[in-house]
N, C-alpha and C positions, 0 to 999 in steps of 0.2 A: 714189346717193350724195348725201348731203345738205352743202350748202354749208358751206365753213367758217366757224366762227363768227368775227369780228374784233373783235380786242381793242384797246384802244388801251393807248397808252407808260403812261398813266400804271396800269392796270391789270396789263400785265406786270412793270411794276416793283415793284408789292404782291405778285403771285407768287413774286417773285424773292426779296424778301425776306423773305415767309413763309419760304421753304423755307431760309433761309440763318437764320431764327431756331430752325428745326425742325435743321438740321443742327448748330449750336450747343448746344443742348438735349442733341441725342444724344450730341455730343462732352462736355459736362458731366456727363450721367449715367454716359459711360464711365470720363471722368477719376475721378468720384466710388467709382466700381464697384472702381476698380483701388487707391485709396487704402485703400480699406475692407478689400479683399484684403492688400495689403501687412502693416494695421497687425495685422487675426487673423495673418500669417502670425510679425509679431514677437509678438505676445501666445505663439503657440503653441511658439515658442520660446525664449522667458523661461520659460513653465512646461513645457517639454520635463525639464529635471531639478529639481525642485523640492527644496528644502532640508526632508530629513526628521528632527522636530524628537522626541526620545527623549520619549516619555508614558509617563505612568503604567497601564501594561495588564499586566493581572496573566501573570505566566509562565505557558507551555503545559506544566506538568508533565504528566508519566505515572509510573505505577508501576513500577517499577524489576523486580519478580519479579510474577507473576499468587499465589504460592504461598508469599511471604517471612513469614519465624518472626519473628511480631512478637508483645510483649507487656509490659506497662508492669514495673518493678521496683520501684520503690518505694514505699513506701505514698500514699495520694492525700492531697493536702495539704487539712486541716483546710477544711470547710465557710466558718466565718469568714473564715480569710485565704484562700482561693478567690475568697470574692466581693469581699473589700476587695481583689487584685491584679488580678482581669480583670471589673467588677463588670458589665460588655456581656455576657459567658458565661451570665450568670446571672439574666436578666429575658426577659420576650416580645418578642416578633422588632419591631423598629421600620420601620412601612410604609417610610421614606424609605431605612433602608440597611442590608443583611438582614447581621446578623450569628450565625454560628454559633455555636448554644447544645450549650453543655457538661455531660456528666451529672457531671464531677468533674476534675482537676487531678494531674499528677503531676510529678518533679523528673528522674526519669531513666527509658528505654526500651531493650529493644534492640531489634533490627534485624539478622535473620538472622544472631545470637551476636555482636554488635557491640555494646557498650554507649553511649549517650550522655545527655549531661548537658547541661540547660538551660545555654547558654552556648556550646555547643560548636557549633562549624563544619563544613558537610561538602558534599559533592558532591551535588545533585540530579536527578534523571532529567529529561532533557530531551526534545522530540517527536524525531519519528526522525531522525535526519539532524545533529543538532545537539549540541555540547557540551556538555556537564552543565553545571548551572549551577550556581552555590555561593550557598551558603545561612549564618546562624547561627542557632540553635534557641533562639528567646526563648519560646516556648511546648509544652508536651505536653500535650493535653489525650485525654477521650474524649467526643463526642458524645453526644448524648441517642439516637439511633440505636445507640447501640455501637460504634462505627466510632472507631480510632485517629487520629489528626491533630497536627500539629504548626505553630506557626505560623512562619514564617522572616521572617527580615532579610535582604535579599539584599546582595550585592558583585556589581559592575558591572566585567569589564573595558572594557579601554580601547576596544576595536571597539564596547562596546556603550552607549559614553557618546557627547558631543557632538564627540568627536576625532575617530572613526569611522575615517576615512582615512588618518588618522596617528597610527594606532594601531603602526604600524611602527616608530615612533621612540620608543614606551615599551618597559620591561622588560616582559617576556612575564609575569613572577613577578609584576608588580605589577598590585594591583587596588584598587576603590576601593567602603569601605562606605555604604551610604544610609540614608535615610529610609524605604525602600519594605518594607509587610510584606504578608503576606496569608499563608492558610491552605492547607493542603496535606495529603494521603491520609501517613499517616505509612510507608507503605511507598513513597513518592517518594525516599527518601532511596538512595542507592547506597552514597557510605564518609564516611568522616572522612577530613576536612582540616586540616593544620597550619599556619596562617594566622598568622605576625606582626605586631605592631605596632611600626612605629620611628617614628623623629622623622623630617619633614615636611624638614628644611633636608640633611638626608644625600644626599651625590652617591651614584651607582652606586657607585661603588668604595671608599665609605666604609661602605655598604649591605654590601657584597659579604663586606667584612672583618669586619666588625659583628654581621649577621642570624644567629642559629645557623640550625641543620639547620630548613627548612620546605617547605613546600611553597608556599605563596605569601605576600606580605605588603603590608601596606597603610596610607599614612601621609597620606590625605586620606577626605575625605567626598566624597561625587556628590550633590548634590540637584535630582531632575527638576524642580519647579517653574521654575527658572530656571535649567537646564542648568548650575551653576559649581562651582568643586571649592573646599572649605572645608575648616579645618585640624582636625584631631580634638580635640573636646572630650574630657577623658578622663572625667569626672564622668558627663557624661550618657551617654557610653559603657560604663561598667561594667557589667558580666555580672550576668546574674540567677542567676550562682551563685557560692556560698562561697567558691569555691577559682576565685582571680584568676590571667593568666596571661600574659606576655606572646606568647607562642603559642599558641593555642586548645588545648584538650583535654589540656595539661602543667601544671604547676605553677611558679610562680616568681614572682616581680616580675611586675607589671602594667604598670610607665611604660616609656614608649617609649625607644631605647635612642637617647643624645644628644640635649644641648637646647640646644646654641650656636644664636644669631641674629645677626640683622643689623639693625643700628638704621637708619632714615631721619629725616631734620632734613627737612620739605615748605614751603620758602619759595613766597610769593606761594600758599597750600594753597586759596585759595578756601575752598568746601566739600568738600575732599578726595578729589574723584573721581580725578585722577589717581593720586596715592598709591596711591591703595584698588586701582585696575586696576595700577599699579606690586607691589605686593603681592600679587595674585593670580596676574598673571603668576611674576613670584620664586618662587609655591608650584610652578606645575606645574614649576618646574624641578630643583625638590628645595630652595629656598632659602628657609627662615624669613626673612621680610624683614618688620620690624615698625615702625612710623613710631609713634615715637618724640614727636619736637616738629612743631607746624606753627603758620606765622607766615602772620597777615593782617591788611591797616589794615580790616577790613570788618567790624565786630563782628557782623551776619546772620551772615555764613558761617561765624564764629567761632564760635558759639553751635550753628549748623547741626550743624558738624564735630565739637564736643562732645559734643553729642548723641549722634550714631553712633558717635564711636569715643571712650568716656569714659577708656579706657587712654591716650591721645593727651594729651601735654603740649600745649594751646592757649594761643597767645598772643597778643592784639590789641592789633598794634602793626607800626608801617612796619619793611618788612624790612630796609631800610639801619640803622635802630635795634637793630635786634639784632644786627647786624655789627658796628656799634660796639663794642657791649654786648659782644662776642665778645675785640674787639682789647683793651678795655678793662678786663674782664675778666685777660687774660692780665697785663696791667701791675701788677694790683693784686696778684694770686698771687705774683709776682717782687719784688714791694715787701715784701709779708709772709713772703715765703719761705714759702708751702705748700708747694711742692714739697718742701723740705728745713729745715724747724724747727730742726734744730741748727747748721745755719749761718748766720750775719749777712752779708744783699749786700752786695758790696765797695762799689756803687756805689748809691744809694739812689734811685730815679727821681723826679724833680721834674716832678710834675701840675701847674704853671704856669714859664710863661716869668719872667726876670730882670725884663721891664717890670712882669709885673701884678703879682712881689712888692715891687715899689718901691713901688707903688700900693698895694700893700695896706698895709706899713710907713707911708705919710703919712697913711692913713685913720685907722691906727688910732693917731698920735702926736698928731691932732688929734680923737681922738672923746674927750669928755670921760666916754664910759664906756670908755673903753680899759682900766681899771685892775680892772674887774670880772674875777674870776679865769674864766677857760675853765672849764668842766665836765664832764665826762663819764658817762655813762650807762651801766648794765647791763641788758642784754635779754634776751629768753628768748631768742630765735631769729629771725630774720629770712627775713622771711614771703615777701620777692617782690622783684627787681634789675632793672631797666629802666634803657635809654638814650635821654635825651629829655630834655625842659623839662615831665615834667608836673604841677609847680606852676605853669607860667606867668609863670617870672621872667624869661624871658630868656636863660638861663642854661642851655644843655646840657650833659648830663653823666651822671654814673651815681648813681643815685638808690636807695636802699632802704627798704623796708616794713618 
């Protein structure tokens, strides 16, 4: 055995506190180890359910029969107006986004002794397991293959838009039309559907009384780009065929049934975001809610809110000014009897105090033009009412243009 080696103090003390920097070290890396763990563990639980946001991906049709009597009926519409209405059908395929070329164009098809007409709405074969999906027939075309096809518009119900979950809280009847079209085997189609259109502000049970005989009906738009629901233009929604209908596939009226709303006055409007989500909100509940007037001292946001919603009466000007404007207003109606022209107010309101007309009586017995006669004026029309000082006298009050 070989002798021990001897250390001295101040060399065990360096030992000591190596190993006490080494144990620190380790305790650091652990601490480090465990924090790193913790924070995957919330990362992987933040995206444990992730919000799945509705895209634009074309439906899984399938063919509804392998053996269905399809065959177009009506004569194929004129070369010319072919290519002036779908003029994509009718050139070479473009590398960036392959569109299906058409050998010609037709107005109506059937489908296993079914007739349908451009315009019309109907049920389409979904993958197995799933719902049919609904469709409107904005196209029938035939391939340069031979091959029948038609192009669809789809309607979104409510599971299948951004509500998802609570889709329990809509009417089952109700669904909503898009933007979304793409092309499909024309034997995809299963039946016709009776699909309404009504006004957007009708509760259920205005709805219920209202809707004739249908099978479903729809009083907004869905557009995936921004997942929001937007009230039905009717212009741009107009059938590409003749005979208009407020229920697909019937004949009748085209406008939607009931057009009361609801007007919004948006003081302090900013640039009228709230409004606008006040509004949207109002649609999905079945309430036209349309704003009306919006008041701001901030002429950007004035100008902003203009911009966007040019149907919006915009006014820049303090919103206490238009209260005024409001109170003072109602004084002048009761002065001139708007309300009721055939009778004279008993009492006529005096728009100054006894002092300022003493004051006005000395001004005008000591103005050496007091004798000029008063005058009065005829106008075409009166252009704009505000409450304020804005000539800058001094002097508030109601002003006109």
């Amino acid at each position: 055995m070989g002798r021990p080696v001897k250390r001295t103090s101040t060399q065990v003390a360096a030992e000591e506190s190596n190993h006490s920097k080494a144990r620190r070290r380790k305790l650091n890396l652990a601490e480090q180890q465990h924090q790193q763990q913790e924070e995957q563990r919330e990362d992987e639980e933040v995206k444990e359910e992730p919000v799945e946001l509705v895209t634009r991906v074309k439906k899984k049709t399938q063919k509804n029969k392998p053996d269905s009597d399809l065959f177009f009926v009506s004569p194929p519409v004129s070369a010319d107006e072919a290519l002036k209405r779908y003029p994509d059908r009718y050139k070479a395929l473009n590398e960036e986004e392959e569109v299906l070329q058409a050998r010609c164009h037709y107005t109506q098809a059937s489908v296993d002794g079914c007739l349908y007409n451009l315009g019309d709405d109907a049920y389409v074969k979904a993958e197995e397991g799933a719902v049919d999906y609904i469709a409107r027939i904005v196209e029938l075309f035939e391939s340069v293959d031979g091959e029948p096809y038609f192009k669809a518009r789809w309607f979104y119900r409510a599971e299948d838009t951004v509500i998802k979950d609570l889709a329990c809280l809509v009417d089952r009847k109700r669904v909503f039309l898009s933007d979304v079209e793409d092309d499909n085997p024309l034997n995809c189609i299963v039946s016709k559907a009776k699909i309404a259109e009504v006004a957007t502000n009708m509760d259920l049970e205005a709805k219920q009384k209202n809707i004739p005989p249908c099978d479903l009906y729809y009083d907004m738009k869905y557009t995936l780009p921004h997942l929001t629901f937007l009230n039905i233009n009717n212009e741009s929604n107009r059938r590409d065929s003749d005979a208009s209908s407020t229920i697909s596939s019937e004949t009748g009226s085209n406008s939607p049934i009931g057009q009361p709303e609801m007007s919004l006055l948006d003081l302090y409007s900013g640039c009228g975001a709230m409004s606008t989500g006040l509004c949207i909100g109002a649609s999905l509940s079945g309430v036209k809610l349309v704003t009306r007037w919006a008041i701001d001292i901030n002429p950007h946001a004035c100008k902003s809110l203009k911009f966007n919603h040019p149907e919006t009466k915009v006014r820049n000007e303090a919103a206490d000014d238009f209260l005024s404007l409001l109170k003072e207003w109602a004084k002048l109606c009761q002065y001139f009897s708007i309300y009721d022209t055939d009778k004279v107010p008993e009492q006529s309101l005096n728009f100054m105090s006894e002092e300022e007309e003493e004051e006005e009586e000395e001004e005008e017995e000591n103005d050496d033009d007091a004798n000029v006669p008063n005058e009065e004026f005829e106008v075409e029309r009166l252009i704009a009412v505000c409450y304020g000082d804005p000539n800058k006298t001094k002097k508030p009050g109601v002003y006109f243009k």
